[in-house]
MIDOSE-1310 file (N, C-alpha, C; in nm, 2 decimals, decimal comma, always signed):
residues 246
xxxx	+9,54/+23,31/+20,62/+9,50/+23,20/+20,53/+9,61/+23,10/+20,51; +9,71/+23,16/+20,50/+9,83/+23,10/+20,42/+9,87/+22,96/+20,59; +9,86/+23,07/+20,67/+9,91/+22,99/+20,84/+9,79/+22,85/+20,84; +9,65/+22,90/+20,80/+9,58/+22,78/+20,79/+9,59/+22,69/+20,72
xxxx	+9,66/+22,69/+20,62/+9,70/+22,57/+20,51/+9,80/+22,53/+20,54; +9,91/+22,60/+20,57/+10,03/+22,53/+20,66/+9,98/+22,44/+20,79; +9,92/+22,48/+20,84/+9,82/+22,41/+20,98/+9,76/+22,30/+20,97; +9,71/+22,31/+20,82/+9,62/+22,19/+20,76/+9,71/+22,05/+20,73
xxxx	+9,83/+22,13/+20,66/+9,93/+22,02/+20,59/+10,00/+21,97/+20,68; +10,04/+22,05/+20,83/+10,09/+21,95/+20,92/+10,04/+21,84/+20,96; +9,89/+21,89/+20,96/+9,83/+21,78/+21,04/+9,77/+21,66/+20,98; +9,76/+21,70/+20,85/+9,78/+21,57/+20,76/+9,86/+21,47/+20,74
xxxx	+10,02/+21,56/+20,73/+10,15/+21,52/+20,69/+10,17/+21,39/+20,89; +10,10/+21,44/+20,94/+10,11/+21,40/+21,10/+10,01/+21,24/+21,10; +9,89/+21,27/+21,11/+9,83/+21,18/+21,06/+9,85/+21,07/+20,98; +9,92/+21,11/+20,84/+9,96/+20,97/+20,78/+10,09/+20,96/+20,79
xxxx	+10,15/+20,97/+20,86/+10,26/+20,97/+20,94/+10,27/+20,81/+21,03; +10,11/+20,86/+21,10/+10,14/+20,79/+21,28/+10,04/+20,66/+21,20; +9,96/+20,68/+21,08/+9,88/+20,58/+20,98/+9,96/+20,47/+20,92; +10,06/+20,53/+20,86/+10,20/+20,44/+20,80/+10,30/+20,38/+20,90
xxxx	+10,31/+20,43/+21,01/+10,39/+20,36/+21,14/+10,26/+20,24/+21,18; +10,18/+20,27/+21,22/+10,09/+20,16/+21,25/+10,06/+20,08/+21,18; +10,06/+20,11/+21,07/+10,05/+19,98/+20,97/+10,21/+19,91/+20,97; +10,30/+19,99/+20,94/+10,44/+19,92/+20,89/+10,44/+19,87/+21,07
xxxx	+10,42/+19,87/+21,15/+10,40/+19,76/+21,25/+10,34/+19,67/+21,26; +10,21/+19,68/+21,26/+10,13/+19,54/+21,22/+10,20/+19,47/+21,08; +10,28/+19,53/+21,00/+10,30/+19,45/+20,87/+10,42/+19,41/+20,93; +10,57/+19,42/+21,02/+10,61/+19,39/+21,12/+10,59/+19,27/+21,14
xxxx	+10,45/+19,25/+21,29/+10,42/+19,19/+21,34/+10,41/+19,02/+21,28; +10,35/+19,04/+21,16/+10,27/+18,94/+21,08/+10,41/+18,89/+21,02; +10,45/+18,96/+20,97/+10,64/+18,92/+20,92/+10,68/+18,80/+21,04; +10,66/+18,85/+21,15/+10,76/+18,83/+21,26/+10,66/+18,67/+21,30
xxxx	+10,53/+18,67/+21,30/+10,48/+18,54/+21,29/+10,49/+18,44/+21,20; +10,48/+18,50/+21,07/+10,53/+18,42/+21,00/+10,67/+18,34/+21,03; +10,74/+18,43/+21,03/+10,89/+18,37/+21,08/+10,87/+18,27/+21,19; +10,80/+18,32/+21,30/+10,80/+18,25/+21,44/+10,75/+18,09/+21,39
xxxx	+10,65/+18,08/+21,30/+10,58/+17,94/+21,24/+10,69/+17,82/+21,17; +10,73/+17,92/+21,10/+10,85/+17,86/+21,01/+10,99/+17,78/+21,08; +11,02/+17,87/+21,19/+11,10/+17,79/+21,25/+11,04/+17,69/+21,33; +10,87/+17,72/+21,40/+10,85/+17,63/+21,47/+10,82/+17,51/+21,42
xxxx	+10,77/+17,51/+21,25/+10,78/+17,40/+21,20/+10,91/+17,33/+21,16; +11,01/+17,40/+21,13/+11,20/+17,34/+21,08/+11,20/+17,23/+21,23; +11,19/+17,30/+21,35/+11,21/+17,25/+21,48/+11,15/+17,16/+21,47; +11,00/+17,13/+21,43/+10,90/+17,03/+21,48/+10,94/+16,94/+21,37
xxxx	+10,96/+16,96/+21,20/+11,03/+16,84/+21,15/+11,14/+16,81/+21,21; +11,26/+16,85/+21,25/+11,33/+16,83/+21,35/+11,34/+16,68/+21,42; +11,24/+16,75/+21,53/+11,21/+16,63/+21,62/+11,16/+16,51/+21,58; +11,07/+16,51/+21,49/+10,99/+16,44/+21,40/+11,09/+16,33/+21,34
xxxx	+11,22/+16,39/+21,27/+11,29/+16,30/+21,21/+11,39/+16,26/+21,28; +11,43/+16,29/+21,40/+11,53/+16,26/+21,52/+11,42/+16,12/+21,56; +11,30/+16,11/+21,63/+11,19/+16,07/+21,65/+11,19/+15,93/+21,62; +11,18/+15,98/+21,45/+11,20/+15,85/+21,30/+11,30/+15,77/+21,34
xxxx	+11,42/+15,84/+21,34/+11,58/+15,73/+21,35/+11,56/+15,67/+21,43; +11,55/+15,75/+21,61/+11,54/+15,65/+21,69/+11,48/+15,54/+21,71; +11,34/+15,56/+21,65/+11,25/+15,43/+21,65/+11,30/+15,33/+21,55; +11,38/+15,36/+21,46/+11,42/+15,28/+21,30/+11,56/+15,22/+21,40
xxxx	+11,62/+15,34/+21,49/+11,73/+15,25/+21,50/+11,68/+15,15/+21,63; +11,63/+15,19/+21,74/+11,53/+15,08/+21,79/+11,51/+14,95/+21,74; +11,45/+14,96/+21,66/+11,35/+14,84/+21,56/+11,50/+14,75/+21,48; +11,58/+14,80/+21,44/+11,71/+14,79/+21,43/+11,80/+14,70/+21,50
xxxx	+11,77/+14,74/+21,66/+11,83/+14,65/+21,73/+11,77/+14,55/+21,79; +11,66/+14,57/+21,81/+11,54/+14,42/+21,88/+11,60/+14,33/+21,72; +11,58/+14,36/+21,60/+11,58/+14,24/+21,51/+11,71/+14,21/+21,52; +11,84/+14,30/+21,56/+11,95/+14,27/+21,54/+11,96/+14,16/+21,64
xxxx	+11,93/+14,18/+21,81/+11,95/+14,09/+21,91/+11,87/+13,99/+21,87; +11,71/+13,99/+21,85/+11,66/+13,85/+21,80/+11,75/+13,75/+21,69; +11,80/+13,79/+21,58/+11,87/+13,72/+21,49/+12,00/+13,66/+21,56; +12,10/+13,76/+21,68/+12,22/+13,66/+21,76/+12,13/+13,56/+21,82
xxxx	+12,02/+13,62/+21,88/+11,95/+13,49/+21,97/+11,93/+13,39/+21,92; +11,87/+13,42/+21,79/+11,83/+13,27/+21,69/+11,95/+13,18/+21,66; +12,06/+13,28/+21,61/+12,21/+13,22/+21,57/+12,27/+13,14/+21,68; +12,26/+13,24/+21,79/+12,34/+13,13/+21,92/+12,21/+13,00/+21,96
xxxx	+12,09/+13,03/+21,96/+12,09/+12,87/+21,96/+12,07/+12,79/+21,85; +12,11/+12,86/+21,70/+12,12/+12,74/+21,62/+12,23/+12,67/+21,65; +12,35/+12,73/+21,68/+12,50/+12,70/+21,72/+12,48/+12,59/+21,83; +12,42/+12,64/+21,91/+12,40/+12,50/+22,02/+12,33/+12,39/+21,97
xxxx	+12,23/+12,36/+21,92/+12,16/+12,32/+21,86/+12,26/+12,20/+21,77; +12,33/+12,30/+21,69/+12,44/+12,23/+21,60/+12,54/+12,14/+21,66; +12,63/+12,22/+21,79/+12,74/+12,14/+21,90/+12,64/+12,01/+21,94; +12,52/+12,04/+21,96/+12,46/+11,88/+22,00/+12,39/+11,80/+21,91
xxxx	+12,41/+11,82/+21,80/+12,35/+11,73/+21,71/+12,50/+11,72/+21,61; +12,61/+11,77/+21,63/+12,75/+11,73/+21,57/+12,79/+11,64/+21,67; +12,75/+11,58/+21,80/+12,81/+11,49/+21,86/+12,78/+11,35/+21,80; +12,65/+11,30/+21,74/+12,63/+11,21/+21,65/+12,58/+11,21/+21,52
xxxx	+12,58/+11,30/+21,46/+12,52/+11,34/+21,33/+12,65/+11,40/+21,25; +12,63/+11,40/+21,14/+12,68/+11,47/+21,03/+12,64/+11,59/+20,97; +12,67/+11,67/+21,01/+12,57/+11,80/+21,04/+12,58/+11,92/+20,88; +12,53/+11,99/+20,86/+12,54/+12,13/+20,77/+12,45/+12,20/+20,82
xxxx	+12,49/+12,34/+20,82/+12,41/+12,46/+20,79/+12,36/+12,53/+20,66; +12,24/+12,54/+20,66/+12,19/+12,57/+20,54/+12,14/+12,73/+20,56; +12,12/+12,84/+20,48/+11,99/+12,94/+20,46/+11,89/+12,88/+20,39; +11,79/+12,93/+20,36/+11,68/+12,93/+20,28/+11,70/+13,04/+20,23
xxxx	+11,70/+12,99/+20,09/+11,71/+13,07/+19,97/+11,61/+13,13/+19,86; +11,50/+13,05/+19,86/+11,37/+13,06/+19,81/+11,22/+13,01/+19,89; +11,11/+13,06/+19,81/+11,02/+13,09/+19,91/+10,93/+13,10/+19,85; +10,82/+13,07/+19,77/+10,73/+13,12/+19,68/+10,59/+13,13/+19,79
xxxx	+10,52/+13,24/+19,76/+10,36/+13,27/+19,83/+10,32/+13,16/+19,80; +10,29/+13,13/+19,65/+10,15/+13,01/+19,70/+10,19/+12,92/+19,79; +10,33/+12,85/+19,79/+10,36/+12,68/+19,83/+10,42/+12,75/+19,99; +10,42/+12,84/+20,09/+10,47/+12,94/+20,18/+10,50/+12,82/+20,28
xxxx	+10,36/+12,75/+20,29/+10,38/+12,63/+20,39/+10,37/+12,52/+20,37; +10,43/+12,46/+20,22/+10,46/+12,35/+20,23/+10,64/+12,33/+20,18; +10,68/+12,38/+20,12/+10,81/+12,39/+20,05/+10,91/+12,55/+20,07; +11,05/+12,51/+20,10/+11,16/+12,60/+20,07/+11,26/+12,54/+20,01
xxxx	+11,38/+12,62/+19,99/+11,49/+12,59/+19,84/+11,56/+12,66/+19,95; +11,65/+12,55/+19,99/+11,81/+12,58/+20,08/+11,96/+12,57/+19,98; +12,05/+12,64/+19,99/+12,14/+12,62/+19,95/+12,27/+12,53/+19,97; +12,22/+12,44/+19,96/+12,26/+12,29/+19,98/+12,26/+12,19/+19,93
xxxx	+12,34/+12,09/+19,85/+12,28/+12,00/+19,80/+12,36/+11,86/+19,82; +12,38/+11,78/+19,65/+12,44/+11,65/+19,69/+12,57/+11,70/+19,69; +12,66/+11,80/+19,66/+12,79/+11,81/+19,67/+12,85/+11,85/+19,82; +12,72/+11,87/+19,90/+12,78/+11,89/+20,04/+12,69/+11,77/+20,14
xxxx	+12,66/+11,67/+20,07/+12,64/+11,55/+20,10/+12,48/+11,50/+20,10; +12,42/+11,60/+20,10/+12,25/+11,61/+20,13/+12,18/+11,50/+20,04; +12,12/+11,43/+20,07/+12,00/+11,35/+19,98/+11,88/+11,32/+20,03; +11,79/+11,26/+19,95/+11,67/+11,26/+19,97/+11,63/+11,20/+20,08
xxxx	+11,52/+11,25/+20,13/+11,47/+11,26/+20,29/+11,57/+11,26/+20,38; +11,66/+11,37/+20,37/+11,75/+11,42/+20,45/+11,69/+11,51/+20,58; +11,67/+11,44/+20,70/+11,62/+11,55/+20,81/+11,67/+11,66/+20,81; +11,58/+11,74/+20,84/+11,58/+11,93/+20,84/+11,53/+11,95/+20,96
xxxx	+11,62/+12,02/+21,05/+11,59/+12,10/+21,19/+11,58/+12,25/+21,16; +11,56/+12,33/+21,29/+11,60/+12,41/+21,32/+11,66/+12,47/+21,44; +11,66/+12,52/+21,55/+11,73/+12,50/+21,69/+11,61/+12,48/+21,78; +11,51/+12,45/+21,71/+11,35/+12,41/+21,81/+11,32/+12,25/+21,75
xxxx	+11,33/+12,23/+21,65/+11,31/+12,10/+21,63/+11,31/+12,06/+21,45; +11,21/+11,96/+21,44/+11,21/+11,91/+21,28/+11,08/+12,00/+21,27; +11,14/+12,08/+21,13/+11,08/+12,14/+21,02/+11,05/+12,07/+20,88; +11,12/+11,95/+20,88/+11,08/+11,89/+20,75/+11,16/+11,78/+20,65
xxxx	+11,16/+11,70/+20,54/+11,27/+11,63/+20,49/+11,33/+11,70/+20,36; +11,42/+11,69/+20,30/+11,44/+11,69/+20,13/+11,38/+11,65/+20,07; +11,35/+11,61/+19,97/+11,26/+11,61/+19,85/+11,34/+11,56/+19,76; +11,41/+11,67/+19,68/+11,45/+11,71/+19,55/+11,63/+11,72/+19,61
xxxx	+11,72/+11,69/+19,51/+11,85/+11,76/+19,53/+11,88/+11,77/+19,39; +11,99/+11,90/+19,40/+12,09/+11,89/+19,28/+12,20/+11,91/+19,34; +12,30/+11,94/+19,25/+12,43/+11,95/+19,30/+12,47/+12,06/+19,43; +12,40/+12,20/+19,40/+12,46/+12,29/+19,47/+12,25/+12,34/+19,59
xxxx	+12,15/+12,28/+19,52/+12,04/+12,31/+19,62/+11,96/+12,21/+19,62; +11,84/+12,23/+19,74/+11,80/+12,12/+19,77/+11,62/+12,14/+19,78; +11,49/+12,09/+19,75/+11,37/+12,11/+19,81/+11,37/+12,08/+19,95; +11,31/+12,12/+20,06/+11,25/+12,11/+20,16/+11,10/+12,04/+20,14
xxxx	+11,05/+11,94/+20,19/+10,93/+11,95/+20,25/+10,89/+11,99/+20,35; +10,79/+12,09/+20,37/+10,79/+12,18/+20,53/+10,67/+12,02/+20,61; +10,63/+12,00/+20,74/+10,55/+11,98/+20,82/+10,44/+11,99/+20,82; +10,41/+12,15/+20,80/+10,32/+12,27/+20,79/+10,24/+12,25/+20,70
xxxx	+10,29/+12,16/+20,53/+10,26/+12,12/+20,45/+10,08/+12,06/+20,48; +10,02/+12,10/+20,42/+9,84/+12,03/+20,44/+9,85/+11,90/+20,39; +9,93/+11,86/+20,29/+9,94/+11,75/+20,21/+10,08/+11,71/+20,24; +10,13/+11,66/+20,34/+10,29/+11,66/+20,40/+10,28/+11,49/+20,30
xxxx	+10,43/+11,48/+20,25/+10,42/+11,38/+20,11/+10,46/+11,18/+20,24; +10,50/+11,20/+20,39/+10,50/+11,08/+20,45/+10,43/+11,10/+20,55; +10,40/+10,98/+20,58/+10,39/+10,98/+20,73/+10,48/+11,00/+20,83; +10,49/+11,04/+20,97/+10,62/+11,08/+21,06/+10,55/+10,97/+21,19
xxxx	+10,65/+10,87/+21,25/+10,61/+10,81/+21,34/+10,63/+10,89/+21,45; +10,57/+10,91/+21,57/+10,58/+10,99/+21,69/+10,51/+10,92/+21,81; +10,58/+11,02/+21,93/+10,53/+10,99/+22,05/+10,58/+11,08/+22,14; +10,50/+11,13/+22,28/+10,54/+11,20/+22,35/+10,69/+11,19/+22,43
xxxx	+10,73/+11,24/+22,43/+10,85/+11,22/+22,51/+10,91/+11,18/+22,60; +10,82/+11,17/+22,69/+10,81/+11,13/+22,82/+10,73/+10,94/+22,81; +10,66/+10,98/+22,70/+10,58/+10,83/+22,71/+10,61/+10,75/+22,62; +10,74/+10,65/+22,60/+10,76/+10,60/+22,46/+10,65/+10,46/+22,45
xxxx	+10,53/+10,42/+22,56/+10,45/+10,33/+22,49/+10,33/+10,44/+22,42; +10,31/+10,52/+22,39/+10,19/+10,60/+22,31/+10,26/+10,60/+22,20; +10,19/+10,57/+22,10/+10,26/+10,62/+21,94/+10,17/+10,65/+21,92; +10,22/+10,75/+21,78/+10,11/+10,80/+21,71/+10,17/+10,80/+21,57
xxxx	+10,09/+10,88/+21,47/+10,16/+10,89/+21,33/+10,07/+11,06/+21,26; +10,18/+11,16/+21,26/+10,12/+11,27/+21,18/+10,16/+11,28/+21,08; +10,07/+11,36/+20,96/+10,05/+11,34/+20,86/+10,00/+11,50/+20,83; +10,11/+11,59/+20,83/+9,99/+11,72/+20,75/+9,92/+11,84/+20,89
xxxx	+9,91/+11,94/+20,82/+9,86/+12,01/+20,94/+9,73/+12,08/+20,93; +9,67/+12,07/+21,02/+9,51/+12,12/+21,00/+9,50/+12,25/+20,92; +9,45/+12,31/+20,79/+9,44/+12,42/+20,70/+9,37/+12,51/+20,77; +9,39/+12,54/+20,90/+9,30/+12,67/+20,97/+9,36/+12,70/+21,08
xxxx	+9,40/+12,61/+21,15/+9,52/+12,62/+21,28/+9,68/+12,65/+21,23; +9,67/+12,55/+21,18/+9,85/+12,54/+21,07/+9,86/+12,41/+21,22; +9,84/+12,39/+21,28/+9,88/+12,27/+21,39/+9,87/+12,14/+21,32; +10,01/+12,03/+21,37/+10,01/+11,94/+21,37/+9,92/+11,80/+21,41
xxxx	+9,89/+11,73/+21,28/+9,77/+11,65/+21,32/+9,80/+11,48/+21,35; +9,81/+11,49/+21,49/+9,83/+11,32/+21,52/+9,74/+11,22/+21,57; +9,77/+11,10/+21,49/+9,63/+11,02/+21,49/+9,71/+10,95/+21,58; +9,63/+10,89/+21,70/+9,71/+10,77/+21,80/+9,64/+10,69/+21,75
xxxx	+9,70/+10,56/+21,80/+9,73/+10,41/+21,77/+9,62/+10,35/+21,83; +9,60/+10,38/+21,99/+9,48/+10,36/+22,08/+9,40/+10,46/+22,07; +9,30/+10,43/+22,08/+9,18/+10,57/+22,10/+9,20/+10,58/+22,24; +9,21/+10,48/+22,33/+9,20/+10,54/+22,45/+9,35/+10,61/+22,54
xxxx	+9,42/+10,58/+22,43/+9,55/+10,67/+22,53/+9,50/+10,84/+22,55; +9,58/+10,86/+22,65/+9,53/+10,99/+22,71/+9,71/+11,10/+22,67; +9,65/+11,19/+22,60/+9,72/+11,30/+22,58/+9,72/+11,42/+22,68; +9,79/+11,49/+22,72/+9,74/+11,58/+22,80/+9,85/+11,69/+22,72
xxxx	+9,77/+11,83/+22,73/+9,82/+12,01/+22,68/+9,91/+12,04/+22,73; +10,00/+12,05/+22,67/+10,16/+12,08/+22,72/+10,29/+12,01/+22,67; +10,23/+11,83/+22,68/+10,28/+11,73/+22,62/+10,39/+11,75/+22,50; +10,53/+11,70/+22,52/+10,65/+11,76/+22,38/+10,61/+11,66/+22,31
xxxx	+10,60/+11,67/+22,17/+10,61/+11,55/+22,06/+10,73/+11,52/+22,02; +10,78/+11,41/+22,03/+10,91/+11,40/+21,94/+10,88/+11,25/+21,78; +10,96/+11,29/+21,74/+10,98/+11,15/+21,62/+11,03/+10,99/+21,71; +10,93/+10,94/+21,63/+11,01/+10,76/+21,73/+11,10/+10,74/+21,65
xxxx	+11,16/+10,73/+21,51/+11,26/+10,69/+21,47/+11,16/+10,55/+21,40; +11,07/+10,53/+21,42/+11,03/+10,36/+21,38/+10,99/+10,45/+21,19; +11,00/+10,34/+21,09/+10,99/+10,40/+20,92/+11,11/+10,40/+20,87; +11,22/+10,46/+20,95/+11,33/+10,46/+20,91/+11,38/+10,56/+20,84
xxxx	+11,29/+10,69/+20,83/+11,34/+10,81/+20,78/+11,39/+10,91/+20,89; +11,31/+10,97/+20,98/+11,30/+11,01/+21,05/+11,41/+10,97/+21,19; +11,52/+11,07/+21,19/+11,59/+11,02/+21,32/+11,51/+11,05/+21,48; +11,52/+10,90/+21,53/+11,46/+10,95/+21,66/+11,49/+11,08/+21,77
xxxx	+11,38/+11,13/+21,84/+11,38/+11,18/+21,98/+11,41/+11,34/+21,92; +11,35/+11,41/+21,80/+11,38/+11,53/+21,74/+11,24/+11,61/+21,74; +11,23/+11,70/+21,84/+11,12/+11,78/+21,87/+11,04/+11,80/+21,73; +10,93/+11,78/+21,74/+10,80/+11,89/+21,69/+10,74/+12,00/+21,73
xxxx	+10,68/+12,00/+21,80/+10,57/+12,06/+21,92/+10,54/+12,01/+22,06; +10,41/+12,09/+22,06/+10,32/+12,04/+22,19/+10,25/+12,04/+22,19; +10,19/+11,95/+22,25/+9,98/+11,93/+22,28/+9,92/+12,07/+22,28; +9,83/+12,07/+22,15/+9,72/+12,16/+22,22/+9,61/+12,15/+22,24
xxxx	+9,51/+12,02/+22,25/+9,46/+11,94/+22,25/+9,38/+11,80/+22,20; +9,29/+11,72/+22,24/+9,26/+11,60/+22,14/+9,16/+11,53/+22,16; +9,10/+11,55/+22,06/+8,99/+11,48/+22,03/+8,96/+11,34/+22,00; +8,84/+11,27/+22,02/+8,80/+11,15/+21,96/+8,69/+11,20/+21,90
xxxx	+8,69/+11,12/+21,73/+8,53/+11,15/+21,67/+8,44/+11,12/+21,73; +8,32/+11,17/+21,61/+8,17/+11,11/+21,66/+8,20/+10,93/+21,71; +8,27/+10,88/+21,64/+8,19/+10,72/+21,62/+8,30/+10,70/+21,76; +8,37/+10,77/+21,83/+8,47/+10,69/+21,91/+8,57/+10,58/+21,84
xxxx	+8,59/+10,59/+21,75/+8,73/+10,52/+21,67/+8,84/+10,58/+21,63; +8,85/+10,71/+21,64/+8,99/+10,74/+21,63/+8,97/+10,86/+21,71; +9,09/+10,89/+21,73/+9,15/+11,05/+21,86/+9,26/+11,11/+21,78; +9,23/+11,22/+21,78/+9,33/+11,31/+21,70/+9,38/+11,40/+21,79
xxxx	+9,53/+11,44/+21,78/+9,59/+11,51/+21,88/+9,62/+11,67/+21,79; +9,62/+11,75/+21,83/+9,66/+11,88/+21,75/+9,79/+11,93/+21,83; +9,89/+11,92/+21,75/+10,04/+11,96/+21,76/+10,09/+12,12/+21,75; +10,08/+12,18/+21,82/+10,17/+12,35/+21,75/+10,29/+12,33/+21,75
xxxx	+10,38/+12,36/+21,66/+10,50/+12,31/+21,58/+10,60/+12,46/+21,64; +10,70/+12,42/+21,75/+10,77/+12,46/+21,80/+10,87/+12,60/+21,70; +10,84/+12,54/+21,58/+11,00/+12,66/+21,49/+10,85/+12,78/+21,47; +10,90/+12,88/+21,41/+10,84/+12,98/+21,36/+10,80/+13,01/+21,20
xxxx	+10,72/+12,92/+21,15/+10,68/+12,93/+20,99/+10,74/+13,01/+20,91; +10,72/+13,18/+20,96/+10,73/+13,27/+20,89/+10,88/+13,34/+20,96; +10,96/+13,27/+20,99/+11,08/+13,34/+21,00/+11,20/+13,19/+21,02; +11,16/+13,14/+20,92/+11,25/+13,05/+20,88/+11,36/+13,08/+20,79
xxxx	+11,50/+13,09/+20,84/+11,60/+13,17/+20,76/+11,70/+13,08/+20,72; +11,75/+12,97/+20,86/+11,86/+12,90/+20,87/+11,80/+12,76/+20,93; +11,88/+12,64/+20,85/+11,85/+12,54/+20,90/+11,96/+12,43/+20,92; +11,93/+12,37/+21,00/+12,04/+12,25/+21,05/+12,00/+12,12/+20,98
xxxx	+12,07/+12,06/+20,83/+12,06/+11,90/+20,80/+12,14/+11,83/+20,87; +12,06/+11,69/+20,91/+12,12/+11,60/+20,94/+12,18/+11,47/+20,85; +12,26/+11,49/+20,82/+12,32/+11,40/+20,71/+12,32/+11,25/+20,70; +12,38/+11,23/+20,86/+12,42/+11,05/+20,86/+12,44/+11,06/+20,99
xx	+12,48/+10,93/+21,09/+12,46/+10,90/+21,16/+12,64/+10,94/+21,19; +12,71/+10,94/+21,29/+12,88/+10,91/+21,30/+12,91/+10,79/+21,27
């Protein structure tokens, strides 16, 4: 009897033995996945944030190289308009949403010579006059303006008998709107605009745009040219005044 109860308890004692190993393995196992996940996520943020930088530092350097680009040809821009001009460089300093495209606030004013309807470049062309000055800043009028406050006398480049006169830019294109003189002069898409210098604000032969095409109304009495305006609206940082003549 006594051998059979000893016989009994082995095989119990055996049983939850090889019951407790097999579990404390699978509980093991599940440990060991857990773990395996956890690193595979540390890893995958990892990459994730290596990923990040590179792209940030990427993005980083295209604006970096765009901004020398912009800078080196403001600089030229400047060497050739310092050969007869009285030149400054300005930033833009202010910027308000509603007025986006008609006015900016440069840090410039009449103590560095600037006065009203002082031409405003940029290394593509005219973006606009003064307005307003104080001692140390100045208003812009932008182009782009819907309600631009003069008229600008103009003509293509190549053709100084076409004139025209713009005034403002269409509120849906943002393009410059030029009325010609003849209805029947012929514009053609491509065409540079520059300033004629005729008004007397406006110094001659200072890019705008180019043709993007032109219309005559219903009645055939006037032809309107649409201008795309060479600078970039929304990445207007630095600008070139033209002061006075040498």
């Amino acid at each position: 009897m006594k051998k059979i109860i000893i016989i009994t308890v082995l095989i119990v004692i055996l049983f939850t033995s090889g019951f407790l190993f097999s579990k404390s393995k699978t509980f093991d196992n599940y440990t060991n996945n857990i773990n395996d996940l956890i690193k595979l996520k540390k890893e995958n943020d990892y990459l994730n944030e290596r990923m990040s930088n590179e792209t940030s530092l990427k993005a980083n350097i295209t604006e970096y190289n765009l901004e020398n680009k912009e800078l080196k040809m403001l600089r030229e821009r400047l060497n050739k308009e310092s050969q007869s001009n009285k030149t400054e460089v300005a930033i833009v300093t202010k910027r308000d949403y509603d007025t986006w495209n008609s006015f900016v606030e440069i840090n410039k004013g009449s103590k560095d010579g600037v006065k009203i309807n002082t031409n405003v470049i940029t290394s593509q062309g005219l973006v606009g006059k003064v307005i307003e000055v104080s001692n140390h800043t100045s208003k812009v009028d932008l182009l782009s303006a819907i309600k631009y406050t003069s008229y600008i006398s103009v003509q293509p480049k190549n053709n100084h008998q076409l004139q025209g006169l713009i005034k403002g830019a269409d509120e849906k294109t943002g393009y410059l709107k030029m009325t010609l003189f003849n209805v029947n002069d012929q514009l053609k898409p491509g065409e540079i605009i520059v300033t004629s210098g005729l008004g007397g604000i406006y110094l001659p032969g200072i890019e705008l745009g180019k043709v993007k095409e032109a219309k005559i109304d219903n009645l055939g009495l006037n032809q309107t040219a649409y201008i795309e305006p060479f600078y970039d609206l929304n990445d207007l940082e630095y600008v070139i005044l033209l002061l006075s003549k040498k």
